[in-house]
N, C-alpha and C positions, 0 to 999 in steps of 0.2 A: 504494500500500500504506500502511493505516495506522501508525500510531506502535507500534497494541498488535502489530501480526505482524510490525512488524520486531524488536521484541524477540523474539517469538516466535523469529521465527530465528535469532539469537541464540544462544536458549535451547537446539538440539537439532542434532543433525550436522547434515551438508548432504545428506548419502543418504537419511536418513530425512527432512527436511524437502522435497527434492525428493518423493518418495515420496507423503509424507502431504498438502501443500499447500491441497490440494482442505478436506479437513478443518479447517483453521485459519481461516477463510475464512468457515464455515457459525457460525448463531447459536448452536447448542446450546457450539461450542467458544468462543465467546468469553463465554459465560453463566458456562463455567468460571470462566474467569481472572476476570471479575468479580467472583465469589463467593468466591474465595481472596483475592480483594482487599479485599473488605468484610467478611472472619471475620477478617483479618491486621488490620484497621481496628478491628475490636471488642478487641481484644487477646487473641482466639484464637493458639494456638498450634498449628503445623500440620506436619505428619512427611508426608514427609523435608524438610529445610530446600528452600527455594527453589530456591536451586542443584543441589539433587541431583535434583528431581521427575524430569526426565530422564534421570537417570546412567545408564537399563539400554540407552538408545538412544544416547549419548552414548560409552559403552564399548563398543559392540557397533553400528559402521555395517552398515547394510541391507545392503549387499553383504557383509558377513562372516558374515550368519548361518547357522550350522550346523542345531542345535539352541534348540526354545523350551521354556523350564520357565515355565508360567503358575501364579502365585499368583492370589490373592485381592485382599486390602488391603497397606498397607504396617502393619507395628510400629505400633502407640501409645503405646509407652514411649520415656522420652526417651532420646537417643542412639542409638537401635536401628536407624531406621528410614533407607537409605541409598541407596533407587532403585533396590536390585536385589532381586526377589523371594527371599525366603526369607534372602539375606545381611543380615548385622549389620557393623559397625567393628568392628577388633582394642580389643581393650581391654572387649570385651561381652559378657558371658555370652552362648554361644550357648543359642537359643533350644531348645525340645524337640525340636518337628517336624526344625527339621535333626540335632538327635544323631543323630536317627533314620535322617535321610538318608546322615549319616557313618557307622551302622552297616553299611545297607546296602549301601553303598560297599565298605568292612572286607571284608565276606564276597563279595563279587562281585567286582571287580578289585582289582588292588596298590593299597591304599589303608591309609595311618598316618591316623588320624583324630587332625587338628590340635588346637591348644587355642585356637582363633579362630574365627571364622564367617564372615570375610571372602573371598566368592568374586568377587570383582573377578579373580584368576587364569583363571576359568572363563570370566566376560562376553569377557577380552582375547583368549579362544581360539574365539569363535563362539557360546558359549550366552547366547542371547537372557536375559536373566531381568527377564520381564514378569509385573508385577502390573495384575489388570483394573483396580482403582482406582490411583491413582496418587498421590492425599494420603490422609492420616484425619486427624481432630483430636487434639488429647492425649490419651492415656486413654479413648479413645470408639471402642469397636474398631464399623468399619462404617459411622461416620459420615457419608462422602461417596460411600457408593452409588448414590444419588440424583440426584447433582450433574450426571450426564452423561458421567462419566469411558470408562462401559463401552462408549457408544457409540463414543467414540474407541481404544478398545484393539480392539475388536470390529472396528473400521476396519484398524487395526494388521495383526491377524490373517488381516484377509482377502486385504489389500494384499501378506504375505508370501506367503499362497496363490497369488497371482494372479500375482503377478510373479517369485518364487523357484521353485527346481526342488531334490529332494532334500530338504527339510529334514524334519529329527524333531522331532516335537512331542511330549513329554513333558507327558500330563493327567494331574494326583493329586487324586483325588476326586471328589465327585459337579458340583461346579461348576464344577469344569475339564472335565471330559465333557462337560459341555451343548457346549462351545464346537468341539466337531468336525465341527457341522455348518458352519462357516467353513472349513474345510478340504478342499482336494480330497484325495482318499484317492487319486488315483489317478496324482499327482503330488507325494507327499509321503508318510512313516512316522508312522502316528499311536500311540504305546505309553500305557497307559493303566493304569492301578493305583490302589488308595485310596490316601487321605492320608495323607504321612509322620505326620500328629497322633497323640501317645499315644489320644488321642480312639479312633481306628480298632484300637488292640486289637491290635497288630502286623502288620496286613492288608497294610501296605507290604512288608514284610517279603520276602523271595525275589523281588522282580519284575523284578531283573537289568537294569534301564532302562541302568542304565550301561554295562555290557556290551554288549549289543543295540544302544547307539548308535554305538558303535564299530565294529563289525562291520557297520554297513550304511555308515557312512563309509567302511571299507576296501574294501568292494564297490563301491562309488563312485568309489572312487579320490583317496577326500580323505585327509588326515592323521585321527586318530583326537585327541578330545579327552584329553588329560593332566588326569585327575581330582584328582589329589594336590595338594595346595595348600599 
């Protein structure tokens, strides 16, 4: 093994690095790391810091996951952007898309909507929260689409299809839906709604994701997630 996957491994749990290994291995993923090392070499500035790129697998080993909430990119503003899809650091204005998510929340289960965004609470109780890309550059919302990232989350996602039972996948929006065709439907809950984004006009609005994923957990026979943070 080279010098670059053992820091790889390093860098991510051992459940998920067992898991994904195959992946780490292939050119397109070390093309990554390249590329993050020669934008970090130009004096590119890159979200979420190094150490966090993996925080949502990091916080949430393969064998714990319940529930997956899939974003997009990570934040482009500084300090925002922290490895878990949709969460910010305390000390951050929460962003829109989640007040919204906190709305929803409000009118659906027992939920006080916090004055923080930080749902590291949520990662430590089973919800995956995966962004298909997993850096952006500063200020450059989208950046590193390109880079190769999605074929590795796209791995991610199917790698939990294939080897997990029960979990709920939580899709908001049209580019989260595309990704239900990596999912078997018939060994997993796929809940699906627009985007929390003021963008969509309050369409998120009533889709009771949080509710429903509890109630198919208790069908299960798992513990239900505690929303409140």
């Amino acid at each position: 093994m080279s010098e670059q996957l053992k820091a790889t491994k390093v860098q991510i749990e051992d459940g998920w690095y067992n898991a994904l290994e195959g992946e780490f291995e292939k050119p397109y993923f070390l093309d990554i790391q390249q590329f993050l090392r020669d934008e970090a070499g130009h004096g590119k500035t890159i979200y979420p810091p190094a150490a966090q790129i993996y925080n949502a697998f990091d916080t949430t080993p393969f064998e714990d996951v319940k529930v997956v909430i899939l974003g997009q990119d990570p934040y482009h503003g500084a300090e925002q952007a922290m490895g878990l899809s949709f969460s910010v650091p305390e000390g951050v204005r929460v962003p829109a898309s989640l007040r919204n998510v906190y709305k929803e929340l409000a009118s659906d289960v027992r939920f006080s909507i916090p004055n923080h965004g930080d749902l590291t609470g949520w990662a430590k109780q089973g919800v995956f929260l995966l962004n298909a890309m997993l850096t952006v550059e500063h200020a450059t919302a989208g950046s590193h689409r390109k880079i190769g990232w999605q074929t590795f989350t796209d791995a991610v996602i199917e790698k939990l299809s294939q080897e997990r039972e029960g979990l709920i996948f939580m899709l908001w929006g049209n580019f989260a839906k595309k990704k239900s065709i990596l999912i078997d439907d018939k060994k997993h809950s796929i809940l699906e709604a627009a985007h929390p984004s003021p963008l969509a006009r309050n369409a998120f609005s009533g889709c009771k994701h949080f509710s429903k994923a509890n109630e198919i957990l208790s069908v299960q026979g798992q513990n239900p997630i505690l929303w409140q943070i």
